[in-house]
CHARMM-style PDB file with segment names, atoms N, HN, CA, C and O in Angstrom:
ATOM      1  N   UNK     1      11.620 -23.268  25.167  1.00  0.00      PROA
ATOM      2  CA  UNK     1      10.720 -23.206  24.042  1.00  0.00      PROA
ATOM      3  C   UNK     1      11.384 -22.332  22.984  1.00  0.00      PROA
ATOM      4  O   UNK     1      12.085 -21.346  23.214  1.00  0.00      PROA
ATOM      5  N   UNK     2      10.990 -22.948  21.516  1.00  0.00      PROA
ATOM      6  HN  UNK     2      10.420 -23.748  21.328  1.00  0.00      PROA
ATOM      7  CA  UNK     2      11.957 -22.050  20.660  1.00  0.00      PROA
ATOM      8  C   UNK     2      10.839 -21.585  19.214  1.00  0.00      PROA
ATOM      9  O   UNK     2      10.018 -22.338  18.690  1.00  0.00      PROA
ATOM     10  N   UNK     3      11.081 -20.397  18.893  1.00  0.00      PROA
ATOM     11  HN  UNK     3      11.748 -19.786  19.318  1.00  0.00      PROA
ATOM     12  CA  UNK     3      10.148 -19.964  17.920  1.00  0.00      PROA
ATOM     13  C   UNK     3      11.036 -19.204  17.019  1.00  0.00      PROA
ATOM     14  O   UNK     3      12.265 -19.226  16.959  1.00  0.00      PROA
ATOM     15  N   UNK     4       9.828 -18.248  16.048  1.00  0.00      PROA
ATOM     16  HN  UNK     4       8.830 -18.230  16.097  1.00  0.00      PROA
ATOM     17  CA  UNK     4      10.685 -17.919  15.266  1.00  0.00      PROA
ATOM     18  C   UNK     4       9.861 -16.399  15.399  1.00  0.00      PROA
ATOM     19  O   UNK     4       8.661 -16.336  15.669  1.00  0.00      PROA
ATOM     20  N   UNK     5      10.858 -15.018  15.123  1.00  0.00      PROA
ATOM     21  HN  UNK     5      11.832 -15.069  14.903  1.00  0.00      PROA
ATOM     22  CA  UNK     5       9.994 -13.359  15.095  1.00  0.00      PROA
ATOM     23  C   UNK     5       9.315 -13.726  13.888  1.00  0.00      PROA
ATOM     24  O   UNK     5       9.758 -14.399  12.958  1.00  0.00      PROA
ATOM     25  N   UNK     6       7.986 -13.109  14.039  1.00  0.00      PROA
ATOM     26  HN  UNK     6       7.626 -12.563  14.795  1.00  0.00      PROA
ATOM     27  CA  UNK     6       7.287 -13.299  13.133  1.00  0.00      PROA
ATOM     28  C   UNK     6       7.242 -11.072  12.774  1.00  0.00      PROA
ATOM     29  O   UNK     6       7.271 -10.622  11.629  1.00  0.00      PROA
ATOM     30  N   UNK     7       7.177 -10.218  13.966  1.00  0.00      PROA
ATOM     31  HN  UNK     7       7.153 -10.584  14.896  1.00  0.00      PROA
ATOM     32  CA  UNK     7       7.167  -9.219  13.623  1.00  0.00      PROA
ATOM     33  C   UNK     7       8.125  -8.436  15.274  1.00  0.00      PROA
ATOM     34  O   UNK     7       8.434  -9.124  16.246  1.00  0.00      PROA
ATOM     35  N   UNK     8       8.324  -7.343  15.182  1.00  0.00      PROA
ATOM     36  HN  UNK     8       8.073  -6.784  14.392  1.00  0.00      PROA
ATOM     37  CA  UNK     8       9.156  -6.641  15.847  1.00  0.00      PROA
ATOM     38  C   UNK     8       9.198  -5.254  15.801  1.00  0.00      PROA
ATOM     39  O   UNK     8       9.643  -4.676  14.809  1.00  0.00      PROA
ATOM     40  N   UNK     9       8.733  -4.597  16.879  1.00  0.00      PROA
ATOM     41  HN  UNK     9       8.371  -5.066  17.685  1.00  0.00      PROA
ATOM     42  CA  UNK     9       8.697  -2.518  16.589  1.00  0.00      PROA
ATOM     43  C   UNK     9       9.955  -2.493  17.446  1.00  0.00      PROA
ATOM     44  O   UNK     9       9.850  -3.168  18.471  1.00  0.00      PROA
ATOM     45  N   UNK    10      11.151  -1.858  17.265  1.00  0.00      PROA
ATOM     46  HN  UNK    10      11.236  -1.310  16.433  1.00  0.00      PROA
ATOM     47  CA  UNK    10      12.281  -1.268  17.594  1.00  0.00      PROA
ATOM     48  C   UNK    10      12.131  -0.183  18.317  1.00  0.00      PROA
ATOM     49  O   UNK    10      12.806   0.078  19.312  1.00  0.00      PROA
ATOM     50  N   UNK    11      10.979   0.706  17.722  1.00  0.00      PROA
ATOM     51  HN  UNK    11      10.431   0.494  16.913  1.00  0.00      PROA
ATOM     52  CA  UNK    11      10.902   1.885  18.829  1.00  0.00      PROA
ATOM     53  C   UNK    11      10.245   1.354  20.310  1.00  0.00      PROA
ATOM     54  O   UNK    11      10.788   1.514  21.403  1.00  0.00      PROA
ATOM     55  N   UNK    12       8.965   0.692  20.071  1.00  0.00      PROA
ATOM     56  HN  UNK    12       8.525   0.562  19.182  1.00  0.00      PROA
ATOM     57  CA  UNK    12       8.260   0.203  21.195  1.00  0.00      PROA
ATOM     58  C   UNK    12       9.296  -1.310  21.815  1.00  0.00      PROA
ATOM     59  O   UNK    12       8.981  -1.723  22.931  1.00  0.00      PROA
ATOM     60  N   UNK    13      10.146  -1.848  21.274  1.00  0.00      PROA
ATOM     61  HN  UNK    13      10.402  -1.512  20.367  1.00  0.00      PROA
ATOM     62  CA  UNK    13      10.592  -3.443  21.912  1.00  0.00      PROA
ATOM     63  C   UNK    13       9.534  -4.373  21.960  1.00  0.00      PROA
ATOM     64  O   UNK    13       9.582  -5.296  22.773  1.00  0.00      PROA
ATOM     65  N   UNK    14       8.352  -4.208  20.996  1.00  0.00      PROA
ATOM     66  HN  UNK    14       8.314  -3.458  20.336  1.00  0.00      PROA
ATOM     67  CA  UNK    14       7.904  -5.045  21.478  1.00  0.00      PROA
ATOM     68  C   UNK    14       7.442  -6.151  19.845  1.00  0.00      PROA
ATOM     69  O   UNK    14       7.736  -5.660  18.755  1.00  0.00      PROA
ATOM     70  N   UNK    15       6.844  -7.367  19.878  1.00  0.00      PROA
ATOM     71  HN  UNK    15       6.605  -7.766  20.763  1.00  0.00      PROA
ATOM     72  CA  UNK    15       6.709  -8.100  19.022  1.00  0.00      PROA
ATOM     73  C   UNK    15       6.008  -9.523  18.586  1.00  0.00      PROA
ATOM     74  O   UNK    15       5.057  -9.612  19.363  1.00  0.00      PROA
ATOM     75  N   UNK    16       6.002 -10.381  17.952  1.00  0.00      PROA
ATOM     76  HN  UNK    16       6.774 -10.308  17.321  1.00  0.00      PROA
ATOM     77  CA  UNK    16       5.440 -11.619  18.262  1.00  0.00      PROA
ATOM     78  C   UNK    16       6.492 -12.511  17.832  1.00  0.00      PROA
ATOM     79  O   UNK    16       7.501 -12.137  17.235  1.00  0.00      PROA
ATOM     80  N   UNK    17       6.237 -13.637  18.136  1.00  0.00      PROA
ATOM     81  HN  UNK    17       5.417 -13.940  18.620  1.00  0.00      PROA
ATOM     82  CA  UNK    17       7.140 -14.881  17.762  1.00  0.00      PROA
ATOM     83  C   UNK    17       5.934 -16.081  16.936  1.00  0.00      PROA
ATOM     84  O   UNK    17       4.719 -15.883  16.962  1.00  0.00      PROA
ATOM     85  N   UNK    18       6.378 -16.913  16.463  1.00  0.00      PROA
ATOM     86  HN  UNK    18       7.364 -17.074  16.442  1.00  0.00      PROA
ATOM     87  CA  UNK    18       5.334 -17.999  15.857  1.00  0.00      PROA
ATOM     88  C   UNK    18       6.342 -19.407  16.582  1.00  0.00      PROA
ATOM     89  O   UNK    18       7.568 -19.506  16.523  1.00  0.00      PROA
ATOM     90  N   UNK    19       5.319 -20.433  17.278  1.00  0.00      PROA
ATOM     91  HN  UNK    19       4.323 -20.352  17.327  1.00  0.00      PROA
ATOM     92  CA  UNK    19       5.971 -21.509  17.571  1.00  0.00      PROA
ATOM     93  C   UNK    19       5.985 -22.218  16.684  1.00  0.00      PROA
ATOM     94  O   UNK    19       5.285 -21.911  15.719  1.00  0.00      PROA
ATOM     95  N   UNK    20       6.956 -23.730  16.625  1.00  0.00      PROA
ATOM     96  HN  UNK    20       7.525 -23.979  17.409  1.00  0.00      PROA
ATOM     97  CA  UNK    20       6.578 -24.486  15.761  1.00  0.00      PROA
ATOM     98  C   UNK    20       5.476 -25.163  15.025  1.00  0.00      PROA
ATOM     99  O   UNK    20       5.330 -25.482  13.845  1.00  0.00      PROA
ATOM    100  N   UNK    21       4.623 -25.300  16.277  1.00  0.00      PROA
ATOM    101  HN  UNK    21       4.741 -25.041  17.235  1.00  0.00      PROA
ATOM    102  CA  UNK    21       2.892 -25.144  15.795  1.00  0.00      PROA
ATOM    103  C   UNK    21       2.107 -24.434  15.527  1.00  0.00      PROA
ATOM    104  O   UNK    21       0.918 -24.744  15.593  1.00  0.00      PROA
ATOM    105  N   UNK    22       2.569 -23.137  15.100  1.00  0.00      PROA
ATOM    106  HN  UNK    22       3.536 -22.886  15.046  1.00  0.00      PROA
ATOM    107  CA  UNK    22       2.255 -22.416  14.230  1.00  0.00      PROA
ATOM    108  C   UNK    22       1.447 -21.508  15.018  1.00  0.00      PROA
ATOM    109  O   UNK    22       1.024 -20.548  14.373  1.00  0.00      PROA
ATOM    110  N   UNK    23       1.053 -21.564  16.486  1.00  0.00      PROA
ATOM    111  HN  UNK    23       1.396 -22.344  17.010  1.00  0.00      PROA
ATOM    112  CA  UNK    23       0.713 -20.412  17.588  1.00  0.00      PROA
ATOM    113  C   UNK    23       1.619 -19.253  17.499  1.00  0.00      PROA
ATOM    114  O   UNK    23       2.831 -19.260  17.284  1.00  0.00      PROA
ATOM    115  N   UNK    24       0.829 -18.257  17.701  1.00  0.00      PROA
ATOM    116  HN  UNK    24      -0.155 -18.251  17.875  1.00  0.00      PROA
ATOM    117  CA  UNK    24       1.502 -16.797  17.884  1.00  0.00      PROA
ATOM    118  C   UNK    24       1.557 -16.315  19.285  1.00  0.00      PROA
ATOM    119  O   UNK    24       0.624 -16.408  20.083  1.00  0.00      PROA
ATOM    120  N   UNK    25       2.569 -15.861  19.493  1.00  0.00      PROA
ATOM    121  HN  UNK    25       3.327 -15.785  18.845  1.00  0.00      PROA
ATOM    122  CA  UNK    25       2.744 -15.304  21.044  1.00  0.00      PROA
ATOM    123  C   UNK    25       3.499 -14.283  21.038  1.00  0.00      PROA
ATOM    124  O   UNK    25       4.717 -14.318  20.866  1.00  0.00      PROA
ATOM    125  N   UNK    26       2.619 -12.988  21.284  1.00  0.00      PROA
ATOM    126  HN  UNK    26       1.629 -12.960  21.423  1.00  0.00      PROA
ATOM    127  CA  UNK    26       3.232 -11.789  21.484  1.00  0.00      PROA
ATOM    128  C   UNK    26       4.196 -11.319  22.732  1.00  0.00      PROA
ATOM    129  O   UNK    26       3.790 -11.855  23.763  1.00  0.00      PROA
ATOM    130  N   UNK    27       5.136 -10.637  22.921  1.00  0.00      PROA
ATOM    131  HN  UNK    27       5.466 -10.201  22.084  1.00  0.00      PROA
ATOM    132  CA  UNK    27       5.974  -9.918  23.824  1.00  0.00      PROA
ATOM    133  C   UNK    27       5.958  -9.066  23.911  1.00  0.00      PROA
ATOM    134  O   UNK    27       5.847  -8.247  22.999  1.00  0.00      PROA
ATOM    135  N   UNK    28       6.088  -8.798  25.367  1.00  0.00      PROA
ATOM    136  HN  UNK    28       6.177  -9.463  26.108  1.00  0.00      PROA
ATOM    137  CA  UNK    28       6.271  -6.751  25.309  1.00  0.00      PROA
ATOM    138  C   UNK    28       7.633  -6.372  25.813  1.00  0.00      PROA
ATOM    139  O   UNK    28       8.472  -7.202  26.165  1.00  0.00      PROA
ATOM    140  N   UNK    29       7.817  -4.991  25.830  1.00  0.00      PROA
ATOM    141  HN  UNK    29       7.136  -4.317  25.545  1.00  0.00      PROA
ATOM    142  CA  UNK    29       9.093  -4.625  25.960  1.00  0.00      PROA
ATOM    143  C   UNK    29      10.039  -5.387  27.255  1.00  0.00      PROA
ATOM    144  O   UNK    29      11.263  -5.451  27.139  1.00  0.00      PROA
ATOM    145  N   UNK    30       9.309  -5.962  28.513  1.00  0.00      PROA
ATOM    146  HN  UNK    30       8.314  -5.910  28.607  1.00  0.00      PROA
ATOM    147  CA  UNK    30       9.555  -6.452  29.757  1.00  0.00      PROA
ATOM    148  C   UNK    30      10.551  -7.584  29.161  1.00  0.00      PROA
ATOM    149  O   UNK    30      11.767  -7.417  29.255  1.00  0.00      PROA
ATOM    150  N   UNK    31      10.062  -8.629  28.607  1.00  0.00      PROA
ATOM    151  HN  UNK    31       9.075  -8.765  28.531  1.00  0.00      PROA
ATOM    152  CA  UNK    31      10.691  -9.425  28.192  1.00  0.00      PROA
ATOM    153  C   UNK    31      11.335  -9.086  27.087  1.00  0.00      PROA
ATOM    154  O   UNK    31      12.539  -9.280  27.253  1.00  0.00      PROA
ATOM    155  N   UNK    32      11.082  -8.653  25.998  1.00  0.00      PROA
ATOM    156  HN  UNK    32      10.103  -8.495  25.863  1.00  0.00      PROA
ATOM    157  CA  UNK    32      12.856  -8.210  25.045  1.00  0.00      PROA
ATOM    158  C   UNK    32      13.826  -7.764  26.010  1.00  0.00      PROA
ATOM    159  O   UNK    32      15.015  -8.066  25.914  1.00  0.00      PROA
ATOM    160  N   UNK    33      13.317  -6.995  27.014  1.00  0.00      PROA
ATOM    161  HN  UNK    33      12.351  -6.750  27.092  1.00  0.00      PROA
ATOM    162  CA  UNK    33      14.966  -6.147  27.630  1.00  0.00      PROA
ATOM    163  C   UNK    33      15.776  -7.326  28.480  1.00  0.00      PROA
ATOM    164  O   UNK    33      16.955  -7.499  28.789  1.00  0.00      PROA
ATOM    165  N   UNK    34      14.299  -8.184  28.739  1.00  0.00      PROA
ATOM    166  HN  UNK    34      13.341  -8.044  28.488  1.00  0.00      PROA
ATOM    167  CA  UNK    34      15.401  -9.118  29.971  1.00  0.00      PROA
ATOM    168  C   UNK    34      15.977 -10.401  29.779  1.00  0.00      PROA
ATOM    169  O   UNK    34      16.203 -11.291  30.599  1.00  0.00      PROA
ATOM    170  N   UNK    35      16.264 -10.318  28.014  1.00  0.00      PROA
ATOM    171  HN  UNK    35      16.080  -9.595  27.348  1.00  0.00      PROA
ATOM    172  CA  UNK    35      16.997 -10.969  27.502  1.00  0.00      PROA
ATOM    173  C   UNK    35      18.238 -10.584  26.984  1.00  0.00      PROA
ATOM    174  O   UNK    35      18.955 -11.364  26.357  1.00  0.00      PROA
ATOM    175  N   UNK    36      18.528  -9.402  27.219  1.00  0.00      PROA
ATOM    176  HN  UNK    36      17.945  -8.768  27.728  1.00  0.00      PROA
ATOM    177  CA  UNK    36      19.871  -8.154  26.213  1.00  0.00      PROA
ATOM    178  C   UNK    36      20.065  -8.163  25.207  1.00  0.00      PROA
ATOM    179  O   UNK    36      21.150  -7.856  24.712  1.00  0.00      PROA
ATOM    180  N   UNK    37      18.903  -8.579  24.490  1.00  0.00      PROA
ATOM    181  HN  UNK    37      18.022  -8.828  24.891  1.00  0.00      PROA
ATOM    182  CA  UNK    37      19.137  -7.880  22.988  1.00  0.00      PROA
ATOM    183  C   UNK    37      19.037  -6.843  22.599  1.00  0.00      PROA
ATOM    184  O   UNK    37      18.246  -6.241  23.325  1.00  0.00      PROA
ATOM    185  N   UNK    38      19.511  -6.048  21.585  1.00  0.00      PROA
ATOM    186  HN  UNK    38      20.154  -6.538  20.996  1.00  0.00      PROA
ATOM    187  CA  UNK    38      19.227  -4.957  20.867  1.00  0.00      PROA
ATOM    188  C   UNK    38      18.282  -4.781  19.971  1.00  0.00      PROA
ATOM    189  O   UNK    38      17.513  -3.824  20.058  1.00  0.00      PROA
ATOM    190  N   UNK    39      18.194  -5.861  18.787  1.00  0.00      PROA
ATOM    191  HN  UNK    39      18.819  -6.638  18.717  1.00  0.00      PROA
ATOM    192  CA  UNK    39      16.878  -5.669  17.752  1.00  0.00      PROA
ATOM    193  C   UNK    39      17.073  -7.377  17.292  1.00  0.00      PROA
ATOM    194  O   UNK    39      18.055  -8.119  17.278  1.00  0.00      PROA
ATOM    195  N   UNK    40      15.977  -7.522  17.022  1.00  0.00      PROA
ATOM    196  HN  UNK    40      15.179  -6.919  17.034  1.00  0.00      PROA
ATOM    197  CA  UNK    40      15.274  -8.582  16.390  1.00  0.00      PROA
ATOM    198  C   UNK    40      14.929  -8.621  14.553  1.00  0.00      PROA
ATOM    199  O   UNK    40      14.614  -7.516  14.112  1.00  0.00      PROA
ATOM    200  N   UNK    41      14.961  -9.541  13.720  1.00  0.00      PROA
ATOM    201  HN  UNK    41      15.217 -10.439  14.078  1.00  0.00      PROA
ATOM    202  CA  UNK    41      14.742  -9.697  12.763  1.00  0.00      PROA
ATOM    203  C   UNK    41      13.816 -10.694  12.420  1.00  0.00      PROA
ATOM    204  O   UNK    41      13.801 -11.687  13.147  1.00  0.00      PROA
ATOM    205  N   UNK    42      12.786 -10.630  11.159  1.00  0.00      PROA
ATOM    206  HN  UNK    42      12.798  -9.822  10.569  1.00  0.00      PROA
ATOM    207  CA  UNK    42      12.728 -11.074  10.812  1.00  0.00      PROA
ATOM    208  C   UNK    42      12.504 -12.723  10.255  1.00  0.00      PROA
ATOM    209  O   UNK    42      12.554 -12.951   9.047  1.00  0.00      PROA
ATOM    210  N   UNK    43      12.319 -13.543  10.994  1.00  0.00      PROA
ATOM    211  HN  UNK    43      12.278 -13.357  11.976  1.00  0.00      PROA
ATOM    212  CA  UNK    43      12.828 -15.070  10.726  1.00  0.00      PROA
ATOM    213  C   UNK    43      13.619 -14.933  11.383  1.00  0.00      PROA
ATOM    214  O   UNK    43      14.656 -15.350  10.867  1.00  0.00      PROA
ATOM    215  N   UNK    44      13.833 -14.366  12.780  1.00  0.00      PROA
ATOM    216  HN  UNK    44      12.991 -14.027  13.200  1.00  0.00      PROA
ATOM    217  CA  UNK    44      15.056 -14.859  13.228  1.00  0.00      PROA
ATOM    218  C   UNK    44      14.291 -15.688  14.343  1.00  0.00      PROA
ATOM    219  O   UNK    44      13.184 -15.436  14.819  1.00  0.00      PROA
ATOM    220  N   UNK    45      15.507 -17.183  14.775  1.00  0.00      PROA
ATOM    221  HN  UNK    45      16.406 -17.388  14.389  1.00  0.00      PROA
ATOM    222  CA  UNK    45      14.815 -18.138  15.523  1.00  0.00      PROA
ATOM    223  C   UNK    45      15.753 -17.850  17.181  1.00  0.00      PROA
ATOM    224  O   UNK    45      16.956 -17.880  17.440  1.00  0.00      PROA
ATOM    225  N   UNK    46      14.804 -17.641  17.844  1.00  0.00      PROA
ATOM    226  HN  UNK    46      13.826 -17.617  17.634  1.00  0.00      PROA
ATOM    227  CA  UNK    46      14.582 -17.416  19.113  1.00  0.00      PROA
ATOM    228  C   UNK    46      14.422 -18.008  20.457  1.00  0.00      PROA
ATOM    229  O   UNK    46      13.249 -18.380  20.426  1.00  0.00      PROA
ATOM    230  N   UNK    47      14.922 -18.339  21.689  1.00  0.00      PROA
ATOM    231  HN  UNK    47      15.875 -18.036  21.714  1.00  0.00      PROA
ATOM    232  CA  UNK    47      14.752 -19.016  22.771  1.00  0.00      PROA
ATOM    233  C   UNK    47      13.358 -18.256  23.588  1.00  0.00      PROA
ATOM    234  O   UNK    47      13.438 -17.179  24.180  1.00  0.00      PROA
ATOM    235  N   UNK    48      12.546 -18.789  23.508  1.00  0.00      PROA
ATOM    236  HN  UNK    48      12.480 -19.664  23.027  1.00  0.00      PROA
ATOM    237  CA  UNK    48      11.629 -18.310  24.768  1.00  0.00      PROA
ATOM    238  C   UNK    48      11.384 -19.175  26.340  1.00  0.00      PROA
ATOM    239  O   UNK    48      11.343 -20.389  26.543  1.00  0.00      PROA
ATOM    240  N   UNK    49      11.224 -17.827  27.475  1.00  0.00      PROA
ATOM    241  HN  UNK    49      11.257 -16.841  27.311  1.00  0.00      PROA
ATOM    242  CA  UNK    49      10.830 -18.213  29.009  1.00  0.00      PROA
ATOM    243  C   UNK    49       9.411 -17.688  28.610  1.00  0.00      PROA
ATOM    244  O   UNK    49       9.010 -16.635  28.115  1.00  0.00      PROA
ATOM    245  N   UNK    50       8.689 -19.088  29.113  1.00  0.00      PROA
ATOM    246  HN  UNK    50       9.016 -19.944  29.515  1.00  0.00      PROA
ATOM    247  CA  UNK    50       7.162 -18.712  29.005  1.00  0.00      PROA
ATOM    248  C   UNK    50       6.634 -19.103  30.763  1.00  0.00      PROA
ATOM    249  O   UNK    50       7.133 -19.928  31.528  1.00  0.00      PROA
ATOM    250  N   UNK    51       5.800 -18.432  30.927  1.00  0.00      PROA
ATOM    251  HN  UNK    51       5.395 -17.761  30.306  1.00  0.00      PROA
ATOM    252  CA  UNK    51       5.246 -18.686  32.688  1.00  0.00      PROA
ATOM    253  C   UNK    51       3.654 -19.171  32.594  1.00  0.00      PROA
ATOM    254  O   UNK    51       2.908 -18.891  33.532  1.00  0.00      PROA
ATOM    255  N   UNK    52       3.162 -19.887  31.467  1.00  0.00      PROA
ATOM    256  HN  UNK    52       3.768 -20.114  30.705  1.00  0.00      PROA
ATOM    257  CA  UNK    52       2.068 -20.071  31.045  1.00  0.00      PROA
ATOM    258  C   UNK    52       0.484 -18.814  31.083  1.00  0.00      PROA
ATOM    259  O   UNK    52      -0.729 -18.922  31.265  1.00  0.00      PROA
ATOM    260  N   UNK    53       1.561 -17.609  30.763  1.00  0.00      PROA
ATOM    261  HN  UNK    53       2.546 -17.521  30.615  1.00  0.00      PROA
ATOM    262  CA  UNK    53       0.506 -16.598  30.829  1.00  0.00      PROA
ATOM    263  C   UNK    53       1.249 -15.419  29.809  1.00  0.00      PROA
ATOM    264  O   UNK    53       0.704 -14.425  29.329  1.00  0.00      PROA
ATOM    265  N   UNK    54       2.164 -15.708  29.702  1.00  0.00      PROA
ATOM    266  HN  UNK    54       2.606 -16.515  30.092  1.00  0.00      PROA
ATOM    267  CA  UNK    54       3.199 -14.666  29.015  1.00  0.00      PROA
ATOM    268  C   UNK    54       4.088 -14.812  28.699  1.00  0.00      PROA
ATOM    269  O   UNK    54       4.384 -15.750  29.439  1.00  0.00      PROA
ATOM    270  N   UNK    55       5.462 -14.550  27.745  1.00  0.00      PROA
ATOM    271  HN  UNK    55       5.222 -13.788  27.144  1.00  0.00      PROA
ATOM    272  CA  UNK    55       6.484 -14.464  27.414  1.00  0.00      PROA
ATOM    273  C   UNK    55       7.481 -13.621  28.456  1.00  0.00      PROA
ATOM    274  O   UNK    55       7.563 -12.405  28.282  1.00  0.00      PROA
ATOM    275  N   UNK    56       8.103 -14.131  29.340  1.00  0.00      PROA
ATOM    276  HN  UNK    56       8.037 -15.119  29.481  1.00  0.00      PROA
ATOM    277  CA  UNK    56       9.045 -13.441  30.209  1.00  0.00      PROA
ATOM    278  C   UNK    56      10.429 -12.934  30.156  1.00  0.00      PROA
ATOM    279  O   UNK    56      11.072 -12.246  30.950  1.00  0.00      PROA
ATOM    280  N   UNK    57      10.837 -13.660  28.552  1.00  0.00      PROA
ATOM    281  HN  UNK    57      10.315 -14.219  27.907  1.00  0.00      PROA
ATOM    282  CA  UNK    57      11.964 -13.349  28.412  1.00  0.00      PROA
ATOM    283  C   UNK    57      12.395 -13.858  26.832  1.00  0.00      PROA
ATOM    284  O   UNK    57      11.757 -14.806  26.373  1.00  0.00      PROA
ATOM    285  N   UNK    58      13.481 -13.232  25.993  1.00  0.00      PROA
ATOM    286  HN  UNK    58      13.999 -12.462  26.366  1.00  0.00      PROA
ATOM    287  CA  UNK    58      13.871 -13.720  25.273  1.00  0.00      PROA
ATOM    288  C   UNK    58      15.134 -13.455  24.650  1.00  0.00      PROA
ATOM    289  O   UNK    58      15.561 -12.314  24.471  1.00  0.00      PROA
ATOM    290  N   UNK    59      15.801 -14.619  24.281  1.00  0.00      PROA
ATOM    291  HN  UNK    59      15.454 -15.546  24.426  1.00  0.00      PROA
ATOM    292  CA  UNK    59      16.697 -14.270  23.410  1.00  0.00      PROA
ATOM    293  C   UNK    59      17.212 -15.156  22.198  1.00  0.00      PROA
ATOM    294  O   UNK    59      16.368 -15.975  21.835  1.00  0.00      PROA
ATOM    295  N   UNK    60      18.587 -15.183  21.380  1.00  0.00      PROA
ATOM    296  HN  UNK    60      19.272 -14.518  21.675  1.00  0.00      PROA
ATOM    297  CA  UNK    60      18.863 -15.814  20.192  1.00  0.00      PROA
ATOM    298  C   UNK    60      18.965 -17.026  20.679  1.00  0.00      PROA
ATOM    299  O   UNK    60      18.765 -17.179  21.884  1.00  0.00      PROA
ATOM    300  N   UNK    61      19.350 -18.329  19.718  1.00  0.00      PROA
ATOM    301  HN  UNK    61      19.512 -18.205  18.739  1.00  0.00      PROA
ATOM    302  CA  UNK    61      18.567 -19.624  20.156  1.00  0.00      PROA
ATOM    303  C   UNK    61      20.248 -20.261  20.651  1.00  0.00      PROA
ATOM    304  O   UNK    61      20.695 -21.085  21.448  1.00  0.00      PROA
ATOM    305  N   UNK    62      20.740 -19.360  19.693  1.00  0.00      PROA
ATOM    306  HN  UNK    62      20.376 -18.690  19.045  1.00  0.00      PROA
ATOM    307  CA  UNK    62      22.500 -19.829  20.224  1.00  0.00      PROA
ATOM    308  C   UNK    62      23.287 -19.097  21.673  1.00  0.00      PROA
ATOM    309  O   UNK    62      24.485 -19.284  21.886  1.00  0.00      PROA
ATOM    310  N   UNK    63      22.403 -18.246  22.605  1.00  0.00      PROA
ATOM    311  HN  UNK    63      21.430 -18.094  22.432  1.00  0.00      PROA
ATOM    312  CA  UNK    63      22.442 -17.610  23.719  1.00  0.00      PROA
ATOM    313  C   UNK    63      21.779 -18.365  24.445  1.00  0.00      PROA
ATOM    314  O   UNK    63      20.932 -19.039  23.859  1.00  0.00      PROA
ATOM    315  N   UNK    64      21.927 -18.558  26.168  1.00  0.00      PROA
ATOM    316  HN  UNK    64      22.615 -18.011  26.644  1.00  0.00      PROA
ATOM    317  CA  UNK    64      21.305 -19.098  27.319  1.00  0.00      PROA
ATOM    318  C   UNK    64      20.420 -17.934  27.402  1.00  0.00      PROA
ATOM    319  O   UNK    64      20.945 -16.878  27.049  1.00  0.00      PROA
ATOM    320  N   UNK    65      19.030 -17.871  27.839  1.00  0.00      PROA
ATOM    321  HN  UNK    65      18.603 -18.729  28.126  1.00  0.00      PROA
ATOM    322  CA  UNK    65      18.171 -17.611  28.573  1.00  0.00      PROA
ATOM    323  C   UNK    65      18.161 -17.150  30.284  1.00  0.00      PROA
ATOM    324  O   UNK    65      18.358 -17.969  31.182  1.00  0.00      PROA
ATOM    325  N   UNK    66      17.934 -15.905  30.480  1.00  0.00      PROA
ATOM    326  HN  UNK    66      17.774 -15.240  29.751  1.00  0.00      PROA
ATOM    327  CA  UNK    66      19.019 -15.048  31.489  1.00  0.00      PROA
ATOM    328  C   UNK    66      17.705 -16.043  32.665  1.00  0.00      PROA
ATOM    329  OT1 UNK    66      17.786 -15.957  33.891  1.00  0.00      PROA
TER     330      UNK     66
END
């Protein structure tokens, strides 16, 4: 599944994404870390692991999904 950051706290890791249908789905720090990113931007477009309850993981759309 692929979205785009819609917002992002650097101190906390944590953030939302917007899907193409225009749903919002927030993340918490669990999943930013267990993708190895460092920081997020902006419009930046994103790979998500979803477990139909949560966001489990994420990273850039040009990176595999750990």
């Amino acid at each position: 599944m692929q979205g785009t950051v819609k917002d992002f706290d650097p101190a906390g890791r944590t953030g939302s994404v917007l899907l193409d249908d225009g749903s919002e789905l927030p993340f918490d720090a669990a999943a930013f870390d267990a993708g190895g990113l460092r920081l997020l931007r902006f419009g930046q477009r994103v790979n998500l692991a979803w477990d139909g309850e949560r966001v489990t993981a994420l990273t850039l759309s040009t990176l595999p999904l750990p």
